[in-house]
Each structure stands twice: as structure tokens, then as C-alpha cells.
C-alpha positions as CSV (number, residue, x, y, z in Angstrom):
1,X,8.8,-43.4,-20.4
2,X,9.6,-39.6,-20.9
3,X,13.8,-39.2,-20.8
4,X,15.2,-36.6,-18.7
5,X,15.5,-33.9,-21.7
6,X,11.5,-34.1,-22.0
7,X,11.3,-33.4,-18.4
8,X,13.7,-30.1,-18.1
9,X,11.4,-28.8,-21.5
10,X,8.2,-29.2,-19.6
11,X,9.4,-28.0,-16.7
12,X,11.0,-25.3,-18.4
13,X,7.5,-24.3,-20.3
14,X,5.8,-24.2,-17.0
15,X,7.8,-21.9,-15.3
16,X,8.1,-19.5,-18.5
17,X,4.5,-19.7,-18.6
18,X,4.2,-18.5,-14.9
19,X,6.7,-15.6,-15.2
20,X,4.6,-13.9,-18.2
21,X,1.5,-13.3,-16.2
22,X,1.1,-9.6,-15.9
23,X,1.6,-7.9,-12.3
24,X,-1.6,-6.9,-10.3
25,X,-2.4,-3.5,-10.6
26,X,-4.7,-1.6,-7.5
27,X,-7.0,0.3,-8.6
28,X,-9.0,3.2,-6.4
29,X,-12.4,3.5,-7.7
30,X,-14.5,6.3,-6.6
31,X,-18.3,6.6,-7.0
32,X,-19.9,9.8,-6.9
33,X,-23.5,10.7,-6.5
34,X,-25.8,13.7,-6.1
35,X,-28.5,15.6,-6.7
36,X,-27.7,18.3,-8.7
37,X,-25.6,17.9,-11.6
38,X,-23.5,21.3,-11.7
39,X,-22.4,20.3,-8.0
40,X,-21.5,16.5,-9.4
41,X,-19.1,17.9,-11.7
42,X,-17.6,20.5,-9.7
43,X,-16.9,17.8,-7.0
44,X,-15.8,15.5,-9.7
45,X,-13.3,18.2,-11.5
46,X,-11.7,18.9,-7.6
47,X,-11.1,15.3,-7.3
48,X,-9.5,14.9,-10.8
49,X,-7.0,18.0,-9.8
50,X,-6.5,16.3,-6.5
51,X,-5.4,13.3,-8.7
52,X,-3.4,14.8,-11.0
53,X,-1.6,16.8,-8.5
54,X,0.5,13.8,-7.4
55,X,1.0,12.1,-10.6
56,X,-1.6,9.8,-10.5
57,X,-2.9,8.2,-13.5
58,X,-6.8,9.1,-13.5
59,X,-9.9,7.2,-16.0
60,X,-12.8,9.2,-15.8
61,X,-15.2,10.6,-15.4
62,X,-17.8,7.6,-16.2
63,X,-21.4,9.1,-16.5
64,X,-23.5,6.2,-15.1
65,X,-27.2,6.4,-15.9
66,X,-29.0,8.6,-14.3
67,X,-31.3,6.9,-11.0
68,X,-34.8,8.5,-11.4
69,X,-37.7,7.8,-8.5
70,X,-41.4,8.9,-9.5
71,X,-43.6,9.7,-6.8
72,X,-47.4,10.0,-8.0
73,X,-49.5,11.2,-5.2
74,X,-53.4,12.2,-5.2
75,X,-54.0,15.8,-5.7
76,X,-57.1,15.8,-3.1
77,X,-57.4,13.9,-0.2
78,X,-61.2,12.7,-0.5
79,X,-63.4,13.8,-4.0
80,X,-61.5,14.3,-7.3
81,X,-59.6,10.4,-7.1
82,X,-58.5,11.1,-10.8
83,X,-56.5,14.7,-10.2
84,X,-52.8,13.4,-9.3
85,X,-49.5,15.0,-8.7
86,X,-46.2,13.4,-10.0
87,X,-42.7,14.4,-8.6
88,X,-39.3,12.9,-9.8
89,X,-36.0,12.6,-7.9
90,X,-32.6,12.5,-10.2
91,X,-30.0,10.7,-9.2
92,X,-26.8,11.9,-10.9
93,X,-23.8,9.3,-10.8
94,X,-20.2,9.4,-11.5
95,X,-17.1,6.8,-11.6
96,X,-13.7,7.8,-11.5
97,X,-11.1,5.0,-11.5
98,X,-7.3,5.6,-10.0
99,X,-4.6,4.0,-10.9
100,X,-1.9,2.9,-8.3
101,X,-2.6,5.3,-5.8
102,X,-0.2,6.0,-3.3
103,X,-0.5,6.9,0.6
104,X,-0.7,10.8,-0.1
105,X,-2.9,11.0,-2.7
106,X,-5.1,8.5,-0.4
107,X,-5.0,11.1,2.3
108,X,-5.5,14.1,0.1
109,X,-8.6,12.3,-0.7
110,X,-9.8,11.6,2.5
111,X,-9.1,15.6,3.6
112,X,-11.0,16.5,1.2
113,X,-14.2,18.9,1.6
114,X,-17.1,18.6,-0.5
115,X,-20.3,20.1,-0.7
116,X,-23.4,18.8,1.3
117,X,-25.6,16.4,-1.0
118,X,-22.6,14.6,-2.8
119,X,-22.2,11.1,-1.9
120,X,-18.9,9.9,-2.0
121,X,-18.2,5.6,-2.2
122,X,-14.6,4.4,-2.7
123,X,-13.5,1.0,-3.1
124,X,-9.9,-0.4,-3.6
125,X,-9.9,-3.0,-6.1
């Protein structure tokens, strides 16, 4: 049968062990996709700024891999079956992780204009 002293030491451990666990950090992540590359980082860099403006701590950019769709399509609509055409959409991604972002960097986001054919996703993890 454990004494009392063996008790207080476990009980001690436990609660030491509980206190050490590090403290959730929030995270904004930001996914950015488009097009055209030159516009991607453009749209990228004025998000960074925005960031950095307020004293946020900012990882990025991520180059993802690059999304890319081939369309092959017939050349002629009846005769010549072997003449085809191939065309190729890019897909040009970008992560940018935030850390601890606060109410007025969340809004300076959201205010934020970009130009058309970036697609913005943002999670908070």
C-alpha cells in the first residue's frame, strides 16, 4: 500500500508534467493562387508589407507546386483525326503563414485590394 509521501510525489509529477506543455499558438495561413506569376508575387509582397507593418511575425512565402491542366483538342472537326491542339493552364500557388495575428492586422487584410485573377483562401489554425 503506497504511504502518503508516494502519493504527494506522483501527484506532484503529474501536475509538473501538465504545466510544461507549451501554449497554443494561432496561426493565419493564407493561400494564394493565380494565373500569372509576376501578379502572384506582387500580391504576395503587398501582403508581406501589410504584415510587417503591425509587427506581425510572417513565414513565407511557400512556393507550392505549380497546378497544370492540359487540354488536347482535335485540330479539324471531321478529316485529319491525327492533327491535334494542346493548351495548358498554370496554376501558380503561394502559402504565407502569420503568426499571432491580432484584430488590425486581420482587418488590414480583409481591406485589402488585389488584382482580378488572384485567389485569396485564409484559414485560422
Amino acid at each position: 500500500m503506497p504511504t502518503k509521501e508516494t502519493t504527494k510525489k506522483a501527484v506532484a509529477k503529474k501536475a509538473v508534467k501538465t504545466t510544461s506543455k507549451p501554449d497554443v499558438i494561432s496561426k493565419l495561413r493564407i493561400r494564394v493562387r493565380a494565373y500569372e506569376y509576376k501578379i502572384l508575387d506582387l500580391s504576395v509582397k503587398q501582403i508581406i508589407d501589410t504584415a510587417l507593418r503591425y509587427d506581425a511575425k510572417v513565414l513565407g512565402p511557400i512556393p507550392l507546386p505549380t497546378e497544370i491542366k492540359k487540354y488536347t483538342v482535335n485540330r479539324a472537326s471531321f478529316v485529319f483525326k491525327n492533327a491535334r491542339e494542346q493548351f495548358e493552364m498554370r496554376i501558380h500557388k503561394r502559402v504565407i503563414d502569420i503568426l499571432n495575428p491580432s484584430a488590425k492586422i486581420m482587418e488590414a487584410l480583409t481591406n485589402m485590394s488585389l488584382p482580378s485573377g488572384v485567389n485569396i483562401d485564409v484559414k485560422i489554425i
